[in-house]
C-alpha positions as CSV (number, residue, x, y, z in Angstrom):
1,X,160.6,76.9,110.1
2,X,160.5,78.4,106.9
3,X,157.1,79.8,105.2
4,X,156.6,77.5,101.7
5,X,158.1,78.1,98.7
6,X,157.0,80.6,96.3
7,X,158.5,82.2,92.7
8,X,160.8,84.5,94.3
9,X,161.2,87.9,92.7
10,X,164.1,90.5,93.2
11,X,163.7,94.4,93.5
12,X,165.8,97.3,93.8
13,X,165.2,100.4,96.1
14,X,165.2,103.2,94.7
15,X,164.0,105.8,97.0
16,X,163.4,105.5,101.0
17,X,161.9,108.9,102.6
18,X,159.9,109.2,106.3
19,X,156.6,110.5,105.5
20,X,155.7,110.8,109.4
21,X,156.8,114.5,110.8
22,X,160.1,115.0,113.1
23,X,158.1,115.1,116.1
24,X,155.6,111.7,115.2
25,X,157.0,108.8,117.3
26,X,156.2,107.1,114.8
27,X,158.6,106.2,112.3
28,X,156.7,105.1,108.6
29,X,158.7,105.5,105.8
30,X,157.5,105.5,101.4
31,X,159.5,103.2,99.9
32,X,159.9,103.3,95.9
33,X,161.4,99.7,94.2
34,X,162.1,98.9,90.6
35,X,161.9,95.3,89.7
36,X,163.0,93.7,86.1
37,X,161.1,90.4,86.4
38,X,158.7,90.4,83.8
39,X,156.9,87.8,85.4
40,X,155.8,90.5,88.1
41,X,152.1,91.8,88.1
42,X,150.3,93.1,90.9
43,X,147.9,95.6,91.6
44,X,147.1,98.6,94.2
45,X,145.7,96.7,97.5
46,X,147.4,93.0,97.0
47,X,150.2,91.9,99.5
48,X,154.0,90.8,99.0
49,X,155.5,88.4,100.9
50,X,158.8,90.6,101.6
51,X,162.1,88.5,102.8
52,X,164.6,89.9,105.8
53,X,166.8,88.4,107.0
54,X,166.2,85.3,109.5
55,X,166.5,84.9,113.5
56,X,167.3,82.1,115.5
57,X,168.3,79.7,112.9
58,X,165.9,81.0,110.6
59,X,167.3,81.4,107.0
60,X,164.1,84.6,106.2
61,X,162.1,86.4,108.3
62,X,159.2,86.7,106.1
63,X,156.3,89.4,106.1
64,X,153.6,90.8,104.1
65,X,153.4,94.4,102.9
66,X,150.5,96.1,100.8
67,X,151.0,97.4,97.8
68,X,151.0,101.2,97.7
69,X,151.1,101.9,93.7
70,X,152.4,99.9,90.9
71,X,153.8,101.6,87.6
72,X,154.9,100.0,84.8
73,X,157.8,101.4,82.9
74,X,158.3,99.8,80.2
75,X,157.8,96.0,78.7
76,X,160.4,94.9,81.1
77,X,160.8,97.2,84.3
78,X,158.0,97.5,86.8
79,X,158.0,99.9,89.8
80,X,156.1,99.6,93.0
81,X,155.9,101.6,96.2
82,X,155.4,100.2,99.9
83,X,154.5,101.9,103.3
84,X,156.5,100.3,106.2
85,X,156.3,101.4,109.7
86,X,158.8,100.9,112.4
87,X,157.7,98.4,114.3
88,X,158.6,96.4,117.8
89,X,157.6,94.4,120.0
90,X,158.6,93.2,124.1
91,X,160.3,90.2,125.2
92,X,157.8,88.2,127.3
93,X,160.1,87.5,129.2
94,X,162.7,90.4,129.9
95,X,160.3,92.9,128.9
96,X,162.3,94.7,126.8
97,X,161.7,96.2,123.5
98,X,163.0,94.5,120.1
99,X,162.9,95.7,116.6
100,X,160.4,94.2,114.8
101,X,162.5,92.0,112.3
102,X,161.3,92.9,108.7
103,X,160.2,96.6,109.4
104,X,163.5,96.9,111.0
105,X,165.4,95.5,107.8
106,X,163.6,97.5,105.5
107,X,163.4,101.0,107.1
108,X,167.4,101.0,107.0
109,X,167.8,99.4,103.7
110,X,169.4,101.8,101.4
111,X,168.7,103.0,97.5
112,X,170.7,100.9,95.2
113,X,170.0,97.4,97.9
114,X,167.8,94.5,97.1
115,X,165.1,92.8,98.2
116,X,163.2,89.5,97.7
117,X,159.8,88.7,97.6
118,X,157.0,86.5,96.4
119,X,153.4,86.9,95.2
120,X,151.0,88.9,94.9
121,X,148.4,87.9,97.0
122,X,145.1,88.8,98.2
123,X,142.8,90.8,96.6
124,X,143.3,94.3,94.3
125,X,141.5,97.7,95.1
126,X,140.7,97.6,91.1
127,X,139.1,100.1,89.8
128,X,135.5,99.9,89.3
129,X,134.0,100.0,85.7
130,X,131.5,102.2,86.7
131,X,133.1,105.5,87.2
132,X,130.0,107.4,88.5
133,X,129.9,104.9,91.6
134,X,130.0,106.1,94.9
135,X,133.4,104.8,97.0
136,X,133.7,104.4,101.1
137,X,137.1,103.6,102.3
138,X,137.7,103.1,105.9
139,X,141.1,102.9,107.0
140,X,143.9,102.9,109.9
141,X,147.3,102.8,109.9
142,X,149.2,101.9,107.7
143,X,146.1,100.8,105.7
144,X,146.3,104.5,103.9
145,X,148.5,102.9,101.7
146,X,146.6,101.0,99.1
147,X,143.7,103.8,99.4
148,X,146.7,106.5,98.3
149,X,147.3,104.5,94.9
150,X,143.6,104.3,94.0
151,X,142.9,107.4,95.1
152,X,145.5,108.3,92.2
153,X,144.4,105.7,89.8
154,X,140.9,107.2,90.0
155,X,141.6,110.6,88.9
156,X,144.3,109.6,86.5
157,X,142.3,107.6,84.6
158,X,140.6,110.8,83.4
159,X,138.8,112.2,86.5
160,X,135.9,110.0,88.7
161,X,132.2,111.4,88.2
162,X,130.7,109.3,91.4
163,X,131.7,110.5,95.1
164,X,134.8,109.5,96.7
165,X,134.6,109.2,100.7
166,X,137.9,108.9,102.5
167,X,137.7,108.1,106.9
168,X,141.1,108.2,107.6
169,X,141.9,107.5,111.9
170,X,145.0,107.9,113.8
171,X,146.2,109.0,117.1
172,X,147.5,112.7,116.3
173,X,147.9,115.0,113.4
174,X,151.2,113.5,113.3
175,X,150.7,110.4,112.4
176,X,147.7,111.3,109.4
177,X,150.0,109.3,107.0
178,X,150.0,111.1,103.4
179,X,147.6,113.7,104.9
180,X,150.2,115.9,106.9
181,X,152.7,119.0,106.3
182,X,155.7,116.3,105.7
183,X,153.7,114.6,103.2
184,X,150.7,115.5,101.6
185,X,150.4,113.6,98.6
186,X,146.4,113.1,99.1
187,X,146.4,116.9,99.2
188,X,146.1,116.8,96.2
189,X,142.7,115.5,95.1
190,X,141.4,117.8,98.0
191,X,140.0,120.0,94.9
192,X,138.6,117.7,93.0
193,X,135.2,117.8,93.5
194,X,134.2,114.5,93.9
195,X,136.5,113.6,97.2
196,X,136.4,114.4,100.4
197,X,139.1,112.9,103.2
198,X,138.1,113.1,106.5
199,X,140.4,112.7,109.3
200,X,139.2,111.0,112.7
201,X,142.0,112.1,115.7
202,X,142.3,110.2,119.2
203,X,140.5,112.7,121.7
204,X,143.4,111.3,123.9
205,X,146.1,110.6,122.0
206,X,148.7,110.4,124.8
207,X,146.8,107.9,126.7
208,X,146.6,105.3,123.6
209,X,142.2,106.3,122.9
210,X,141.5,104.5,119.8
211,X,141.3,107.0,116.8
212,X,137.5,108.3,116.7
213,X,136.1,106.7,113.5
214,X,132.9,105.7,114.9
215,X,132.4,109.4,115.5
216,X,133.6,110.7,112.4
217,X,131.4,108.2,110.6
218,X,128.0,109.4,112.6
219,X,128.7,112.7,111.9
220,X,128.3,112.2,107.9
221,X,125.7,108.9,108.3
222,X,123.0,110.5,106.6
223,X,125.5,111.3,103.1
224,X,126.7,107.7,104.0
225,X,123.7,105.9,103.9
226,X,122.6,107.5,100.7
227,X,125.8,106.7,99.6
228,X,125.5,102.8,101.0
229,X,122.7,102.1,99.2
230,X,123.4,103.0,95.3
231,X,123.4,99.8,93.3
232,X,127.1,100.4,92.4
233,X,128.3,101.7,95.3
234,X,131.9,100.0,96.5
235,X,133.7,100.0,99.8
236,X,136.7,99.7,100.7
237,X,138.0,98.6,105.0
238,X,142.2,98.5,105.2
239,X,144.3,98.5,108.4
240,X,145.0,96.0,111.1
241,X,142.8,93.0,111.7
242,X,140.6,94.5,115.0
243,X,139.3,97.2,112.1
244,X,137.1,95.1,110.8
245,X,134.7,94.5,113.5
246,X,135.1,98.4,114.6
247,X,134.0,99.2,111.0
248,X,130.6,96.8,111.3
249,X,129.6,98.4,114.4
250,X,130.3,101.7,113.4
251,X,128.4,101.2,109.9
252,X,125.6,99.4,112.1
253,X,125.2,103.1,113.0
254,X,125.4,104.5,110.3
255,X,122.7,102.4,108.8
256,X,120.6,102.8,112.0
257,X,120.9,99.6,113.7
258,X,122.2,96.2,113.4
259,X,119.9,94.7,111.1
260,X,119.8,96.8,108.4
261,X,123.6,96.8,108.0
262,X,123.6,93.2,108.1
263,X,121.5,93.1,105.2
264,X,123.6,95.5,103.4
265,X,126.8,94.2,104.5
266,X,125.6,90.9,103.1
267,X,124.6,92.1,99.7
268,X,127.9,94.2,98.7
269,X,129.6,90.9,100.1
270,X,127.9,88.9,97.4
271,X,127.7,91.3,94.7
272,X,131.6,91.8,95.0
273,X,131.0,95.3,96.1
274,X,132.7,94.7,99.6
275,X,137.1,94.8,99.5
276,X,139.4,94.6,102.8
277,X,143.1,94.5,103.0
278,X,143.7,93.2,106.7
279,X,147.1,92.6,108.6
């Protein structure tokens, strides 16, 4: 059955590139579009509802995609970037492996093709007014990709005073997604003084460990906690759904047990302090 209607918008690609190494199995690829709706606004962090082609009667296959960075180019023209990875999934039935619909559609679209979509939704990773405020982002995945467009937004914008705290996990060095020697476009706030990305790695990356976040966290929970508990302090959790609760315990932690965290968790929750971008 199809999803519900929604204003449908049209975009162009423009560029397609793999930003995963040759040797990563997996396959993620930065793509650039150009849209001339004027209607279109949408900020770093929200989702579009990206159409493919339907299945089994199906007219779309529909799916959302966060937004990786959004430019305006002019009063007409606006351009946006998202990070798609390969995806598939197995028959329950034969067991064999089937490219996942969307994924599929748009890591083999070509520059000059188009694309429809709807929305934004969900909530923007704006920019906080307060520019000496400490940041935490947490993130998996393909969640790298709205923290990649603040990242830039923050030091473009005329540089960030307050410390910027990047936990990035994946399985391998391979798959560090903007942070490897294919692509390295957060490379390039590495000297800025103010941010700091750390990379958590499987111990076991061949036997499918979960990336060591939890770890990577401890190991700088006393800079964290500080951190934490500045009046404007903002974090910021994107990646697959199961992140969230890994995040809570690993921040319990950090914070020293349960309790406290809860309190705090609870506070940037109401004080609009607290942003996620789940799929």
């Amino acid at each position: 059955m199809d999803l519900p209607l929604h204003t449908i918008h049209t975009a162009t690609l423009v560029s397609t590139r793999r930003i995963t190494p040759p040797g990563s199995p997996e396959d993620v690829r930065h793509l650039v579009f150009v849209t001339d709706d004027a209607g279109f606004e949408a900020q770093v962090g929200q989702c579009l509802r990206v159409r493919a082609p339907g299945q089994f009667g199906q007219r779309h296959h529909e799916r959302l995609y966060s937004v990786a960075g959004v430019e305006p180019l002019d009063a007409q023209r606006t351009e946006f970037a998202l990070l798609v990875r390969r995806c598939s999934h197995i028959d329950e039935f034969s067991g064999e492996p089937h490219p996942g619909v969307a994924s599929q559609h748009l890591c083999e679209l070509q520059p000059g093709r188009s694309i429809e979509f709807s929305g934004p939704v969900g909530h923007p990773f704006a920019v906080p007014a307060e520019r000496s405020a400490p940041l935490l982002m947490i993130g998996m995945g393909t969640g790298i990709a709205p923290f990649r467009g603040l990242v830039q937004r923050l030091y473009r914008q005329g540089g960030w005073a307050g410390p910027v705290r990047l936990f990035y996990g994946a399985r391998s060095g391979l798959e560090m997604l903007y942070m490897n020697d294919e692509n390295n476009d957060l490379g390039l706030c590495f000297d800025r003084a103010t941010f700091k990305a750390i990379q958590a790695l499987s111990l076991r990356p061949h036997f499918g460990d979960p990336p060591a976040l939890a770890d990577a966290l401890q190991a700088h929970a006393e800079e964290l906690w500080t951190l934490l508990q500045a009046p404007a302090a903002q974090v910021y959790v994107a990646g697959p759904q199961a992140l969230l609760a890994f995040a809570d315990q690993a921040l319990a932690r950090v914070a020293g047990g349960a309790a406290a965290w809860i309190a705090l968790r609870a506070a940037l929750v109401h004080e609009g302090r607290w942003h996620e971008v789940l799929y």
